[in-house]
VOMIPA-45625 format. One line per 5 residues: number of its first residue (from 1); their letters; for each residue x, y, z of N, C-alpha, C. Coordinates in nm, 3 decimals. Example, Ala and Ser with C-alpha at 12.3 -4.5 7.8 and 13.67 -1.06 7.14 Angstrom:
<atoms>
1) as) 1.319/-0.569/0.780/1.230/-0.450/0.780/1.320/-0.330/0.780 | 1.285/-0.225/0.708/1.367/-0.106/0.714/1.290/0.003/0.787
</atoms>
This chain:
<atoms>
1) xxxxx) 2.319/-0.262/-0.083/2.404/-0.368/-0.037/2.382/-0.489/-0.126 | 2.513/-0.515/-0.193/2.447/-0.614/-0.316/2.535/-0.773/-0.270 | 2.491/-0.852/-0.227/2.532/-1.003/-0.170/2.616/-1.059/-0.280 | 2.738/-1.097/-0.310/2.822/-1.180/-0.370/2.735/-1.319/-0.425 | 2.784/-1.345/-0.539/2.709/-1.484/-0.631/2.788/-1.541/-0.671
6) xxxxx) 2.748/-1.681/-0.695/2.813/-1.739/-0.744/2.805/-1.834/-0.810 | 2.884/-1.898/-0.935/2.825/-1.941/-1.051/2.843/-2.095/-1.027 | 2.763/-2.194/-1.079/2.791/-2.324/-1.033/2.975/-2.394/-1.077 | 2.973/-2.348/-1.140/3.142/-2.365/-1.171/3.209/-2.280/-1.054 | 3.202/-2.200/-0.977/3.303/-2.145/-0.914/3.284/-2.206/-0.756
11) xxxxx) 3.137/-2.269/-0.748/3.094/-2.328/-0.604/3.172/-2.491/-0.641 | 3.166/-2.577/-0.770/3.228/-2.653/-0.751/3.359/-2.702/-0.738 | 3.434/-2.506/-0.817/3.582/-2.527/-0.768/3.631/-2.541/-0.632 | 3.555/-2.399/-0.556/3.614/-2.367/-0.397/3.570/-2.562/-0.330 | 3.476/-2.583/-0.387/3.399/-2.700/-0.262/3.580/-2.824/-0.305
16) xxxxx) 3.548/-2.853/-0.467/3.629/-2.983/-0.524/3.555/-3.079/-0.534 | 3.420/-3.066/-0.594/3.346/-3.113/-0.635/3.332/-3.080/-0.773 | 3.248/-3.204/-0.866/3.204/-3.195/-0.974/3.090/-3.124/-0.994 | 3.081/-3.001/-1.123/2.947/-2.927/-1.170/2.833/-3.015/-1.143 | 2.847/-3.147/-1.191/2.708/-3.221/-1.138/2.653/-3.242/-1.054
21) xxxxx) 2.758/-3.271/-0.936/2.713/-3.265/-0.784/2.649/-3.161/-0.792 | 2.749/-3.068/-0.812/2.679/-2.927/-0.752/2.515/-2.877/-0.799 | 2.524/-2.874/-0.911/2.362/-2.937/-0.982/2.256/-3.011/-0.917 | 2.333/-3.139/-0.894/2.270/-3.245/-0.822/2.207/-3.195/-0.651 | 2.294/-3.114/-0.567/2.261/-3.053/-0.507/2.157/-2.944/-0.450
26) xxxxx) 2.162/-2.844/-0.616/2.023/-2.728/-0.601/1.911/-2.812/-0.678 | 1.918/-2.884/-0.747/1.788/-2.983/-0.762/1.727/-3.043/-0.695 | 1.818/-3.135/-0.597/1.722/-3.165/-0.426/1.681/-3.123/-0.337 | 1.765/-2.965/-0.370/1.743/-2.831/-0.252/1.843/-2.863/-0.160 | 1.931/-2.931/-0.162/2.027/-2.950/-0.064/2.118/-2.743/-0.046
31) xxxxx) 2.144/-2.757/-0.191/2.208/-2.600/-0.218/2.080/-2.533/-0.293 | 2.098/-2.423/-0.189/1.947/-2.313/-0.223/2.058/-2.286/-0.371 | 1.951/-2.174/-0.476/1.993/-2.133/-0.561/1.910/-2.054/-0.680 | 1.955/-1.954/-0.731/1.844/-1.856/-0.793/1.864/-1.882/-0.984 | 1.791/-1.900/-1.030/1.818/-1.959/-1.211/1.787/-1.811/-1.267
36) xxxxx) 1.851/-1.750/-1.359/1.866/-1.680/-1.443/1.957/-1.712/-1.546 | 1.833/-1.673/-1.662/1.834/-1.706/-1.764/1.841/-1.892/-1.764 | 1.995/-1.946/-1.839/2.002/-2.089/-1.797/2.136/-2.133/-1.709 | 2.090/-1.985/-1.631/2.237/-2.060/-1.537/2.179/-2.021/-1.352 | 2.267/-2.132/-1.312/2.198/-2.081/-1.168/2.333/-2.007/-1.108
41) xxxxx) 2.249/-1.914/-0.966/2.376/-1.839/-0.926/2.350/-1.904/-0.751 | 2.415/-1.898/-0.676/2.440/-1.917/-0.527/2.490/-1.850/-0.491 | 2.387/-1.766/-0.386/2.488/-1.626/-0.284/2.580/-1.703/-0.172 | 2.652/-1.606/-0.159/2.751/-1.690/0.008/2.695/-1.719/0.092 | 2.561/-1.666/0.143/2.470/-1.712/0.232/2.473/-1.860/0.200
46) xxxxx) 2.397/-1.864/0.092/2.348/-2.022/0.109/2.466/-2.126/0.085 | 2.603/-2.070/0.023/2.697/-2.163/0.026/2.756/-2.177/0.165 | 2.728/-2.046/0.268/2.814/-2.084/0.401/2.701/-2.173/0.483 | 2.553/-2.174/0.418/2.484/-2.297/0.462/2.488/-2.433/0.453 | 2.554/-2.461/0.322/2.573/-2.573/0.287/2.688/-2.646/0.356
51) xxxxx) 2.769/-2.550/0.359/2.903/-2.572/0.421/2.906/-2.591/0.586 | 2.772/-2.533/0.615/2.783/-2.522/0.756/2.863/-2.430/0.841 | 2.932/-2.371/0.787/2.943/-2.216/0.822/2.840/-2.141/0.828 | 2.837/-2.072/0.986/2.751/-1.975/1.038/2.821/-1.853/1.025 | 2.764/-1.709/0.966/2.788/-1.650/0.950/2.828/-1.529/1.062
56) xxxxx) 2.925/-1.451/1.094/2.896/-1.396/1.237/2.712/-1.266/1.255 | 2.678/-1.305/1.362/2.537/-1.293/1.366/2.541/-1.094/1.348 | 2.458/-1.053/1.300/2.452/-0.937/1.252/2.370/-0.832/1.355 | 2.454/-0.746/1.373/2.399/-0.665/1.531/2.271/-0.523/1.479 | 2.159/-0.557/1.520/2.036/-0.495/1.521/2.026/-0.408/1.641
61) xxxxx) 2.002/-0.269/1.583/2.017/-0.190/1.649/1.834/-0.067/1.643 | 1.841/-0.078/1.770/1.739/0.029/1.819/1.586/-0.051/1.728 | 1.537/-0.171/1.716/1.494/-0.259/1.702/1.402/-0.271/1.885 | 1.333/-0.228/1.920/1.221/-0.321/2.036/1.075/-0.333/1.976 | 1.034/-0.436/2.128/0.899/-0.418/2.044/0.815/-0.384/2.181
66) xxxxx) 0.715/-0.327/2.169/0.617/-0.316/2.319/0.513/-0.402/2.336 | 0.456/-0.459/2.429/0.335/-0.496/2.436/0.239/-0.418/2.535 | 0.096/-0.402/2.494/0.056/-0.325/2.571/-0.078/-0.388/2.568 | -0.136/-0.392/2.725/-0.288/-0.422/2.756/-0.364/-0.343/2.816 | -0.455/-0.279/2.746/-0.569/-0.152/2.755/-0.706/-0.207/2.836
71) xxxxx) -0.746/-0.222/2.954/-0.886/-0.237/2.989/-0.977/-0.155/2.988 | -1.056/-0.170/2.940/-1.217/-0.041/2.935/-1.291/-0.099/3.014 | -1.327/-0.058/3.147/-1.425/-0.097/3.204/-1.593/-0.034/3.160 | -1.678/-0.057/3.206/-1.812/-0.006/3.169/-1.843/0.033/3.073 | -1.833/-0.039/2.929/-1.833/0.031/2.793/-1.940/-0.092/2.771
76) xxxxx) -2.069/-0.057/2.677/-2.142/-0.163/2.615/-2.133/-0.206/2.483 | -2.155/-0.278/2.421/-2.105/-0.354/2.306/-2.121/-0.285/2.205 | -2.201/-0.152/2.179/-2.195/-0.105/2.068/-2.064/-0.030/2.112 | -2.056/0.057/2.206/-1.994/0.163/2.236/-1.821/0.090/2.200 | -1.766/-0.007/2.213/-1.718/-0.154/2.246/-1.617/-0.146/2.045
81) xxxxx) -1.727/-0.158/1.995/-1.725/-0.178/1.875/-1.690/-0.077/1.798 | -1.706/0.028/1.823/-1.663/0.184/1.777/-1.556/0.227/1.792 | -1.495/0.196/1.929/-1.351/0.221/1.986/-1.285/0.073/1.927 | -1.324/0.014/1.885/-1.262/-0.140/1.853/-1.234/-0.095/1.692 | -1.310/-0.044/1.629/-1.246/0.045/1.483/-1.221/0.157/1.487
86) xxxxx) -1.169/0.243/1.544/-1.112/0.347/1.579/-0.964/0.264/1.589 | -0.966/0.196/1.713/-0.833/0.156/1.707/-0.724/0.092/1.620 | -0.831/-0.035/1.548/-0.805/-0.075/1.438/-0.759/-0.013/1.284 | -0.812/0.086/1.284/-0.806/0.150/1.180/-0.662/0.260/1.220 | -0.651/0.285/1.339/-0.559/0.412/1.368/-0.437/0.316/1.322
91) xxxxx) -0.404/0.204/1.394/-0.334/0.092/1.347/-0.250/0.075/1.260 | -0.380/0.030/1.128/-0.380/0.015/0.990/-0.318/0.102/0.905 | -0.330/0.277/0.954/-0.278/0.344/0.842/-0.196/0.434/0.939 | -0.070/0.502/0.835/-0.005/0.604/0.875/0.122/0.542/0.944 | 0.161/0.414/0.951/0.249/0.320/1.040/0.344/0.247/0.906
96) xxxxx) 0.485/0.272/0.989/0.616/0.171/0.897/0.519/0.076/0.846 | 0.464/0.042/0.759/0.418/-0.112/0.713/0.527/-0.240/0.700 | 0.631/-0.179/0.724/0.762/-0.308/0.686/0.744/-0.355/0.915 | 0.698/-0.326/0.939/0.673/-0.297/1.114/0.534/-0.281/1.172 | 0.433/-0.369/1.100/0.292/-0.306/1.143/0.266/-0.307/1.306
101) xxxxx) 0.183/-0.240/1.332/0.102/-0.274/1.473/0.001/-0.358/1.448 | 0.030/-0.486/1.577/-0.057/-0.615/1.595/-0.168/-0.525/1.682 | -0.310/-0.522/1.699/-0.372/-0.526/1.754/-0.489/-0.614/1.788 | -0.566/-0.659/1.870/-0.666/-0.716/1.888/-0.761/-0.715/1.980 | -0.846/-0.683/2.000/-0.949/-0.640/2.093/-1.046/-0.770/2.103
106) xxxxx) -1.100/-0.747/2.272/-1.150/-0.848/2.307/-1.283/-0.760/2.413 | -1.437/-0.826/2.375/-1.519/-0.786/2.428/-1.576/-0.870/2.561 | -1.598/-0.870/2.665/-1.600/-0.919/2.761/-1.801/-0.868/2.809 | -1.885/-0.917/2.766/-2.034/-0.911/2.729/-2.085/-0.880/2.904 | -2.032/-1.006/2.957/-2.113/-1.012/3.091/-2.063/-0.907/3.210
111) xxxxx) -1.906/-0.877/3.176/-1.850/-0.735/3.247/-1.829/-0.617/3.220 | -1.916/-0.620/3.094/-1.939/-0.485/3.023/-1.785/-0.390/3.037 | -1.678/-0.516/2.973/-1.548/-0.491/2.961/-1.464/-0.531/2.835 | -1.395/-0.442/2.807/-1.325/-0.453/2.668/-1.162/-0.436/2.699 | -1.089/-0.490/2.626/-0.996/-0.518/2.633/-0.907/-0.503/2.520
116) xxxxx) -0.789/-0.400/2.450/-0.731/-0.403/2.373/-0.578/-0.421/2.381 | -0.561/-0.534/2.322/-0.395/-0.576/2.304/-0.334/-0.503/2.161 | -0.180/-0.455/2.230/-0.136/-0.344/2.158/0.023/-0.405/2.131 | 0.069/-0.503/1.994/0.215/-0.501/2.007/0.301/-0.422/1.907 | 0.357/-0.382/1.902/0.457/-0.310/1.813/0.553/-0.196/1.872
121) xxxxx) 0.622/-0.160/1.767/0.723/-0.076/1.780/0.665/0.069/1.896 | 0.791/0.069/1.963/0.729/0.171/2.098/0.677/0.357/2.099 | 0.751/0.391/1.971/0.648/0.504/1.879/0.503/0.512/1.850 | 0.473/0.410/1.762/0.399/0.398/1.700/0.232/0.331/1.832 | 0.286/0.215/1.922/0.250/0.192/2.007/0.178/0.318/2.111
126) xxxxx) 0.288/0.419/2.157/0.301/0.507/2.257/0.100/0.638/2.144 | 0.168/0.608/2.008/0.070/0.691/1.972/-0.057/0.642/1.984 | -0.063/0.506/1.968/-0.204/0.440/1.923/-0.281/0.436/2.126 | -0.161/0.475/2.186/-0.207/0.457/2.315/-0.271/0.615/2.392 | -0.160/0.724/2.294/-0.203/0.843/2.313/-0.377/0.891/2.264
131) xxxxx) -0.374/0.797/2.186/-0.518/0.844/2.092/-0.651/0.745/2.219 | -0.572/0.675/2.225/-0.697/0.535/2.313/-0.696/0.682/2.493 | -0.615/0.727/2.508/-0.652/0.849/2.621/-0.701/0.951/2.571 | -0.703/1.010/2.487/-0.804/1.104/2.450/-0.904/1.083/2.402 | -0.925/0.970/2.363/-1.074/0.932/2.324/-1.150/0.901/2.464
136) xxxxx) -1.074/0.777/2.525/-1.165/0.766/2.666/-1.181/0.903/2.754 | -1.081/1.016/2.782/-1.112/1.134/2.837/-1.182/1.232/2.771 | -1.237/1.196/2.649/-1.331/1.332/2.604/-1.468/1.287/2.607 | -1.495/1.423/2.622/-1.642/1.404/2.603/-1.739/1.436/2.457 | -1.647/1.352/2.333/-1.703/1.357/2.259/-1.833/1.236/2.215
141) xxxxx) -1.875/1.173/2.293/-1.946/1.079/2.275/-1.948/0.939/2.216 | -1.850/0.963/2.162/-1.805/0.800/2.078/-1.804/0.729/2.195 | -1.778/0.685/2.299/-1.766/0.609/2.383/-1.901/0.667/2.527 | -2.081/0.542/2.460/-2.158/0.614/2.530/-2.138/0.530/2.704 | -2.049/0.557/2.806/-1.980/0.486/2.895/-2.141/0.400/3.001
146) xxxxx) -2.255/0.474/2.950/-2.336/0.402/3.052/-2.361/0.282/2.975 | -2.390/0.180/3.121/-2.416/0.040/3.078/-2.552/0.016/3.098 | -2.641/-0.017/3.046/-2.812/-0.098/3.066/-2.766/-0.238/3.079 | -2.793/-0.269/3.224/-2.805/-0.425/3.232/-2.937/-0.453/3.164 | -2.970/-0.593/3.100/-3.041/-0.663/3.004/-3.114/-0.723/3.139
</atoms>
């Protein structure tokens, strides 16, 4: 999809303004504008900005986002910290990067409670949530669930 340009001579014909204005204009930043070579170009975007023409708004489709809040009760701070990069990392790779997953985890010391916030796209989300249930339901040990009060 290639956006229409336009050359400072053809923005000062449509407007009826002088090349200098128009100059005078992307030099103050009044008119956005891209320089190649020694000429500048202006897409219609930024001339229907200048102009104050709003463009009709462009319909986004199948676009949500989820938020999700995970509590771990009875987990101790190492145990805490393991599932806190597990998650992080599941996150990080294998995901749209133009769409990452926000995550952030929060350790809660004195209620031997952890807490992971989950936002993004509801795929990608639904997986990082599928993995956070099979980790807490197995009994592979990464998560050692007894707590030693101090």
């Amino acid at each position: 999809m290639t956006e229409e340009m336009y050359s400072v001579e053809q923005i000062a014909d449509r407007l009826g303004l002088h090349v200098r204005t128009v100059r005078g204009y992307i030099r103050s930043g009044r008119l956005r504008a891209v320089r190649i070579g020694k000429q500048y170009r202006i897409a219609a975007r930024d001339l229907d900005a200048l102009t104050g023409q709003v463009p009709a708004p462009a319909i986004v489709r199948g676009q949500a986002e989820v938020s999700s809040i995970v509590q771990v009760d009875g987990v101790d701070r190492a145990a805490a910290d393991r599932l806190g990069t597990l998650v992080l990392t599941s996150a990080n790779t294998g995901h749209d990067q133009a769409n990452p997953l926000r995550v952030q985890t929060v350790y809660d010391e004195e209620r031997h409670r952890m807490k992971v916030i989950i936002l993004g796209d509801p795929a990608a989300t639904a997986e990082l949530l599928h993995l956070l249930d099979a980790v807490l339901n197995a009994d592979n040990g990464l998560l050692d669930r007894e707590v030693h009060d101090a």
